[in-house]
C-alpha positions in Angstrom: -21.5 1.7 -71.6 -22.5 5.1 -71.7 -24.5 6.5 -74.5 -24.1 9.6 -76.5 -27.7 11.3 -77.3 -28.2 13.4 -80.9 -29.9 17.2 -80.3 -33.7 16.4 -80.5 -35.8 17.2 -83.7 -37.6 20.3 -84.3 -39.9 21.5 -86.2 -38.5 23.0 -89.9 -35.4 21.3 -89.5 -33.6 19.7 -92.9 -33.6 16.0 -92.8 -31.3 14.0 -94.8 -32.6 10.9 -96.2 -30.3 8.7 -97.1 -29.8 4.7 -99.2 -27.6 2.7 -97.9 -29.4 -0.7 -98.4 -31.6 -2.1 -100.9 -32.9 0.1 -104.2 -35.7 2.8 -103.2 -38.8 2.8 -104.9 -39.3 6.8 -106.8 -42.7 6.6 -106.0 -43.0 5.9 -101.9 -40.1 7.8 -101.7 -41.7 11.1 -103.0 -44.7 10.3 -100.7 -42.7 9.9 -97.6 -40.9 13.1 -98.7 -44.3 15.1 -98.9 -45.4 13.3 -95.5 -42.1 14.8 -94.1 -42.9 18.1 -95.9 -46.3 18.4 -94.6 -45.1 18.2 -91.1 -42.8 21.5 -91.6 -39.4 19.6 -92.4 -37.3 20.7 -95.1 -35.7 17.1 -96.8 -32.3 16.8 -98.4 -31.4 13.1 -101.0 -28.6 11.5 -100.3 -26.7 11.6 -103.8 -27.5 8.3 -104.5 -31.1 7.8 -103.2 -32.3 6.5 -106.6 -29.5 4.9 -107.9 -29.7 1.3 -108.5 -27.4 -1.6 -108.2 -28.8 -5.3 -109.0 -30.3 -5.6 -105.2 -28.2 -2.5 -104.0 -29.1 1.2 -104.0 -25.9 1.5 -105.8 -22.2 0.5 -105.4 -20.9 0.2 -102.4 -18.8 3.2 -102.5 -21.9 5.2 -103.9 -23.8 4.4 -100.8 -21.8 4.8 -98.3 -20.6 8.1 -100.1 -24.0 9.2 -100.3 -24.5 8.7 -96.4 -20.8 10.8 -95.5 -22.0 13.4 -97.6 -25.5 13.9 -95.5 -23.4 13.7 -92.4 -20.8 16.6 -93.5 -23.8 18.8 -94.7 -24.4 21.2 -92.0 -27.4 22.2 -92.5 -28.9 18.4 -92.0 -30.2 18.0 -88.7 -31.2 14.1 -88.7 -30.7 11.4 -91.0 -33.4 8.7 -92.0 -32.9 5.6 -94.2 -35.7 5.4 -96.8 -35.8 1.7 -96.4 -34.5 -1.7 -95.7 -33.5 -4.6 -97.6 -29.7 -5.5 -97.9 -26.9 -4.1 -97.7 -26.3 -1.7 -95.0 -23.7 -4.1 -93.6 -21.2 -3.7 -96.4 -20.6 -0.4 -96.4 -19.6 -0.6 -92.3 -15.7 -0.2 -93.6 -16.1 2.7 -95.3 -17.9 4.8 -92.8 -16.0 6.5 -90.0 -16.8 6.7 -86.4 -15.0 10.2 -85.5 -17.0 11.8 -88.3 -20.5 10.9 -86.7 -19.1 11.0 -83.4 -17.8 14.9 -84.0 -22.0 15.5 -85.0 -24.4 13.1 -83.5 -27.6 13.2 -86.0 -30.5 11.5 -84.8 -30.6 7.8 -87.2 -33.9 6.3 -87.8 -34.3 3.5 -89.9 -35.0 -0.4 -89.4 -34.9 -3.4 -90.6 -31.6 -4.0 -92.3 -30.3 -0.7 -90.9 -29.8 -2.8 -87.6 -26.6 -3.7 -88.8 -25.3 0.3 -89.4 -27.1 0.9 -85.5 -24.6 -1.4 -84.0 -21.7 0.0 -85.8 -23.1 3.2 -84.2 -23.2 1.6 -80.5 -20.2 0.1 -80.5 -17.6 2.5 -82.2 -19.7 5.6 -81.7 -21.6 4.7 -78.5 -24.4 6.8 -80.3 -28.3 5.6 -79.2 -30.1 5.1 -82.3 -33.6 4.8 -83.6 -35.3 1.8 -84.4 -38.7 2.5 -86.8 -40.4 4.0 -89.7 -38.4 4.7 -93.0 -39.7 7.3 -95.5 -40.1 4.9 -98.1 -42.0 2.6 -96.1 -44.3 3.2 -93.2 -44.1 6.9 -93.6 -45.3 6.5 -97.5 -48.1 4.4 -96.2 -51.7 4.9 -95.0 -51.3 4.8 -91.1 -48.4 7.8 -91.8 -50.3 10.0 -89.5 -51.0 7.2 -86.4 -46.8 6.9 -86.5 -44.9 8.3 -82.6 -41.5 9.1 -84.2 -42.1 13.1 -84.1 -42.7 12.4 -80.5 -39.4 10.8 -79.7 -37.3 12.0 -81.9 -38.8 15.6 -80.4 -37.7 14.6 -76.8 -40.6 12.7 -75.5 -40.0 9.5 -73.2 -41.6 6.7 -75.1 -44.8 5.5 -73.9 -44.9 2.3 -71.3 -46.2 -0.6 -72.9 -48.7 -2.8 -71.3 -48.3 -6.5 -72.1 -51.6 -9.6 -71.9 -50.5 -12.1 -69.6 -50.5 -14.6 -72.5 -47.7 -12.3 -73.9 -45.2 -13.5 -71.3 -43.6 -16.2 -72.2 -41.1 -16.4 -69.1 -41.4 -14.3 -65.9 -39.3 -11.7 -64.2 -37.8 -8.7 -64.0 -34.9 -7.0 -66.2 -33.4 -3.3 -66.6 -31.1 -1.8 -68.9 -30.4 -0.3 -72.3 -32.3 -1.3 -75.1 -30.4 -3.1 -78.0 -31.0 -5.3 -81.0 -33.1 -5.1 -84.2 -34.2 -7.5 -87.6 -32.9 -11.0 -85.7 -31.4 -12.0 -88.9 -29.0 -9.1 -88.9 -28.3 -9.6 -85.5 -27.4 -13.2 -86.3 -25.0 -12.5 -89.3 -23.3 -9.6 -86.9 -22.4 -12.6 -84.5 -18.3 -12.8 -84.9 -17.8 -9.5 -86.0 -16.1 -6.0 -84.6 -19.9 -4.9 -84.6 -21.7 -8.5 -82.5 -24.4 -6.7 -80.5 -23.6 -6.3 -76.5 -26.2 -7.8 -74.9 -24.2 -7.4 -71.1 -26.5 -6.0 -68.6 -29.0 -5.3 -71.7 -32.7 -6.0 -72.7 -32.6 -7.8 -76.0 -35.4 -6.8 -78.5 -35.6 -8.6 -81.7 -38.4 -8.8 -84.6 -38.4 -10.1 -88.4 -40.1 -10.6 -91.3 -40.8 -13.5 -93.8 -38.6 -16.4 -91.8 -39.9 -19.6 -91.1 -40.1 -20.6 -87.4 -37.0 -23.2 -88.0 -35.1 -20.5 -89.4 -35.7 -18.3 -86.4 -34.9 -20.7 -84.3 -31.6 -21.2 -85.9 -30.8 -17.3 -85.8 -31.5 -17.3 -82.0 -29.5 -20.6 -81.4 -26.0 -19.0 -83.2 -26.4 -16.1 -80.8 -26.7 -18.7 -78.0 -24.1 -21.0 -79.1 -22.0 -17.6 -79.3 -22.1 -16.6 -76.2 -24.4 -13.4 -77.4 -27.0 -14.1 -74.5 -25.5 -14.9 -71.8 -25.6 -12.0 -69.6 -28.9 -10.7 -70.8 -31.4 -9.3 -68.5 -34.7 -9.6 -70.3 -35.3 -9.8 -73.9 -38.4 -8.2 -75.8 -40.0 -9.6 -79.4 -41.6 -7.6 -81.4 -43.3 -8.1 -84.9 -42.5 -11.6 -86.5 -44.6 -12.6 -89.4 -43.3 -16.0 -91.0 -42.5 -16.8 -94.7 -45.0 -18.5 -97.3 -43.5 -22.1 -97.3 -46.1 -24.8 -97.7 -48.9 -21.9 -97.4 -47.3 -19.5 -94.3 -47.0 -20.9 -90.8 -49.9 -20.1 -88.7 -50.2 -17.2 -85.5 -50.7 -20.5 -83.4 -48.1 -22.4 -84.5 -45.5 -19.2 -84.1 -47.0 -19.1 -80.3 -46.8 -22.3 -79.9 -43.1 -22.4 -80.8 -42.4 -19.6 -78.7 -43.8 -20.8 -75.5 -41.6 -23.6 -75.8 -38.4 -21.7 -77.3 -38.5 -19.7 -74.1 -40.2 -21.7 -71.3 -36.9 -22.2 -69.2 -35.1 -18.8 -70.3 -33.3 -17.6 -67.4 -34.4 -13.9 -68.3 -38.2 -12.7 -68.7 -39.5 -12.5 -72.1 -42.5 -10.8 -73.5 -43.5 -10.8 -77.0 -46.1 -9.0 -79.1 -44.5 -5.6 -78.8 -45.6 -3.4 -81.8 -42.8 -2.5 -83.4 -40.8 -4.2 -86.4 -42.3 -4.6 -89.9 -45.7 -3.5 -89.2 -47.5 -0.7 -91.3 -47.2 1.5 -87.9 -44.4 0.2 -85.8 -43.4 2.2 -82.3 -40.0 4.3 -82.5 -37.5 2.2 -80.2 -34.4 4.7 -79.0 -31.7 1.8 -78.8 -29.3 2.5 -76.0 -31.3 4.1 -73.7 -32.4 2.5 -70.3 -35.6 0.4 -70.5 -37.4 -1.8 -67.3 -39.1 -5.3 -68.6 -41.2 -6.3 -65.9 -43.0 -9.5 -66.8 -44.6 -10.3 -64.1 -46.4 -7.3 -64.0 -46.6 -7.0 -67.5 -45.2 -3.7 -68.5 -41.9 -2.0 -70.6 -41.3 1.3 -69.2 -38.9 3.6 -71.0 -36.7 5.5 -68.1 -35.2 8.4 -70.5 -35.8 9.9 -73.8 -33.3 9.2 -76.4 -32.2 12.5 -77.4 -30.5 15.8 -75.8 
C-alpha cells in the first residue's frame, strides 16, 4: 500500500495542537508551547485543549470536534497531540477520512495516539509520526536533544546501530514501518482499523505492563492472524509496571530472548523510541530495512513531501 506524505515543516509555520486523549496538564502544556515558540513556530489550541472529562480531555464530541476544527483551519500547517493517555480510539467515528485526505498535515503524537495513526493508514493511507507530544517530552528537560525538527523538516531518519545482544532473532526484513503503544495495537485487533502488518516491519513499545501482560497483548495479535506475514519486527522502549516491586531489566530480557527465540522474522529490541524522556521520531509508513544480522535499521525515505 502506497503512502500519502504531508508537505514538510518549516520554520514559522502555525502548528495546531490538539486533545484527543487523556486531560492535558495547563502547566507542561504552556512549556511545550514556549519550546515550540522558541524554535520560530507560531501554535494554535485545539478548542478543547484544556477541557476536562473524568479521564477524557472532554466529551467525545468535544475532542474530536476540537481536532476537525485544527484540520479545517488553513492557516495550520501540522498538527501534534499534547499527550497520551486514553481515548483517542473513541472518537475514530466521528472523524472523517476525505477531510484529512483533501489536506495531509503532518500528525505527531504517541502513545495512545497509535490508535488515531492507524485510522490514518488505513482509511487515509497517510504516513504518520510516532514521538514527542508538547505536553510531554517537549515540556521536559532533554527538549533540546529531541530529532523531530529534523524529520518533520525532510530529513531521512538516522540508521540505527543495534549491540549484538540486542538481537533476539536473526535476519533480514524490508518494508514500511507500522505499529505503536502494543496495548493499542492489541485492542485494535478485530477492528476496521487492526494494523497491517503484510510485507511490514512491526515496531512496538509500552509503558507500565507487566511482562505477563505483554505477553498476552502479543499472543492476541498472534492468535489473530496480525503476524503472520511480517518481515521483521522492532521493540522499542518497555518499562514494566510496579507489581510486587517492578520486574527487573533482566527479567524483561530474559523473557524476551525466549518470547522470540524461534520467530520466523528478525527481531531487535532496545530501539530508543517509546516513552522515554527523549524518544526518536518514527515516520510510520515509510520504507525501513531491519538487518539483524548485521545489526542495523536504516530508514530508505523521509516521511514527508
Amino acid at each position: 500500500m502506497s503512502s500519502v506524505r504531508p508537505p514538510r515543516l518549516r520554520r514559522g509555520a502555525t502548528i495546531g495542537i490538539a486533545a484527543v486523549s487523556g486531560p492535558v496538564d495547563e502547566d507542561r502544556l504552556r512549556r511545550g508551547v514556549a519550546e515550540l515558540e522558541r524554535r520560530g513556530y507560531r501554535v494554535r489550541l485545539a478548542s478543547n485543549a484544556l477541557a476536562r472529562r473524568s479521564f477524557l480531555a472532554g466529551s467525545d464530541d468535544e475532542r474530536a470536534r476540537g481536532y476537525r476544527e485544527l484540520l479545517a483551519d488553513p492557516d495550520v500547517e501540522a498538527i501534534f497531540f499534547a499527550r497520551g493517555g486514553y481515548g483517542a480510539s473513541r472518537v475514530l467515528d466521528r472523524i472523517s477520512p476525505e477531510q484529512i485526505g483533501a489536506r495531509p498535515l503532518i500528525h505527531l503524537g504517541g502513545s495512545d495516539l497509535t490508535a488515531l495513526f492507524a485510522f490514518l493508514r488505513t482509511h487515509a493511507r497517510m504516513v504518520s509520526f510516532y514521538g514527542p507530544m508538547p505536553a510531554v517530552e517537549m515540556a521536559g528537560d532533554a527538549a533540546d536533544g529531541l530529532d523531530w525538527e529534523d524529520v518533520l523538516g525532510g530529513a531521512v531518519p538516522a540508521p540505527h546501530v543495534f549491540e549484538p545482544s540486542d538481537v533476539l532473532a536473526a535476519g533480514a526484513g524490508e518494508g514500511p514501518l507500522v505499529g505503536g503503544c502494543l496495548s493499542l495495537l492489541a485492542s485494535l485487533a478485530g477492528t476496521a482499523e487492526s494494523i497491517d502488518t503484510r510485507g511490514a516491519v512491526l515496531f512496538w513499545e509500552d509503558v507500565g505492563e507487566d511482562t505477563y501482560r505483554l505477553d498476552r497483548m502479543l499472543t492476541q495479535l498472534e492468535r489473530s492472524g496480525t503476524l503472520d506475514r511480517l518481515h521483521a519486527m522492532l521493540i522499542g522502549s518497555i518499562s514494566p509496571g510496579a507489581r510486587d516491586g517492578g520486574e527487573s531489566p533482566e527479567t524483561v530480557a530474559a523473557w524476551l530472548e525466549d518470547r522470540f527465540r524461534n520467530a520466523p522474522f528478525p527481531v531487535v529490541r532496545g530501539f530508543p523510541a517509546g516513552h522515554l524522556a527523549r524518544p526518536r521520531t518514527l515516520p510510520l509508513g515509510v520504507p525501513v530495512r531491519l538487518d539483524a544480522d548485521a545489526c542495523r535499521l536504516e530508514f530508505l525515505d523521509s516521511g514527508v513531501a
